[in-house]
Each structure stands twice: as C-alpha cells, then as structure tokens.
C-alpha positions in Angstrom: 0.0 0.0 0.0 2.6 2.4 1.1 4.4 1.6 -2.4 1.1 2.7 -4.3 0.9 5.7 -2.4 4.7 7.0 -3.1 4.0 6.4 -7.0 0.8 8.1 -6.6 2.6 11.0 -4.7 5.8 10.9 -7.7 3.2 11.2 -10.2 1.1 14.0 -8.9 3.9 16.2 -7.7 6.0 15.6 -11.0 2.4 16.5 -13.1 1.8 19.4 -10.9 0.9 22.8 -12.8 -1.2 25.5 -10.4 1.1 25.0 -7.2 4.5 26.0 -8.8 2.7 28.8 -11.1 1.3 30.2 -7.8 4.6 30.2 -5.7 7.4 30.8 -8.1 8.0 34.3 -9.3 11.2 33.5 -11.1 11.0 32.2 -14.9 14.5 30.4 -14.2 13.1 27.9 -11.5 9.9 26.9 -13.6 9.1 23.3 -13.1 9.5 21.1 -16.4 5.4 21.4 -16.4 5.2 24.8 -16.7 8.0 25.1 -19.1 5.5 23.4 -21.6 3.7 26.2 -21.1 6.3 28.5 -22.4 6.1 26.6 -26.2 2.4 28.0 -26.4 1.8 31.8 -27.2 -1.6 34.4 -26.9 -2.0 33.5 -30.4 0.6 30.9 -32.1 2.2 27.4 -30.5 5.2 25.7 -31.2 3.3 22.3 -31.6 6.5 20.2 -32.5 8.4 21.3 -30.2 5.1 21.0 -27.4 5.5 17.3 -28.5 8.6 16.7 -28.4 9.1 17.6 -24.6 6.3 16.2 -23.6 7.2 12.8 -24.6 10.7 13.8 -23.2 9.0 15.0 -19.8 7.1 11.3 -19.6 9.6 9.0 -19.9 10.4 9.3 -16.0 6.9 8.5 -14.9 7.2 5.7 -17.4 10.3 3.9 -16.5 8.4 4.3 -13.0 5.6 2.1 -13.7 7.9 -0.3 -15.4 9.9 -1.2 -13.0 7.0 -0.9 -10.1 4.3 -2.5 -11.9 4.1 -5.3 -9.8 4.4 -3.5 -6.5 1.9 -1.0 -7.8 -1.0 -3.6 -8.7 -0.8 -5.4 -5.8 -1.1 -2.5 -3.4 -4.2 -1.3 -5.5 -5.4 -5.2 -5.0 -4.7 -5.0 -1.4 -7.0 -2.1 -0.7 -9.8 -3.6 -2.9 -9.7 -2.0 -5.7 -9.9 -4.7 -8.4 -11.8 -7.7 -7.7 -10.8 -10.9 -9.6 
C-alpha cells in the first residue's frame, strides 16, 4: 500500500501545474510542467516542439511504472480496488 501511495505522490507532484505557477515568481526555477507552457503563445504554439518535450518530460513516470508495476498492482489489490 505504502508503495502505491509514493508512486501516486511521484506522479502527482511531478504532473503538478497550479502549485508552482502560484509560488514561483522566477521564470528560471519553472518546473519542467510549466516550461511546456512557455512553447504556447496568446496567439501561435510551437506544436512540434510541445511534443517533443512532452514525450521527453514522460519517460520518468514511465520507467516508474515499469519497473514498479508489480508492486503497484498489488497495493491497488490489497486495498480492494480490483476484484478478480
């Protein structure tokens, strides 16, 4: 359980948007998420490049799961969530 709750945690902290854009004032200690934000203007976005960093940016969370897959599906079975 306590394993399911630490990816959990990695995964919402690493995804979060609203807390660092409310607290930091300083464009040079941006998070990775609202960096993304920087590749879309008022009226024109760098799609490709958009793209490009977010598949950059989700490779962490995806060598994650991969290597706690197991741990992370029997913690969700432990607290009854899948039924089976």
């Amino acid at each position: 359980g306590i394993a399911t709750l630490i990816i959990s945690s990695f995964v919402t902290v690493w995804n979060d948007f609203m807390g660092p854009l409310i607290y930091l004032s300083s464009e040079e200690k941006y998070t990775a998420a609202l960096g993304l934000r920087s590749f879309i203007g008022m009226y024109t976005g760098q799609w490709h490049y958009l793209m490009a960093a977010s598949t950059v940016l989700v490779i962490p969370v995806i060598i994650l799961f991969a290597f706690c897959q197991k741990i992370f599906i029997n913690g969700i079975n432990l607290s009854g969530g899948l039924k089976g």
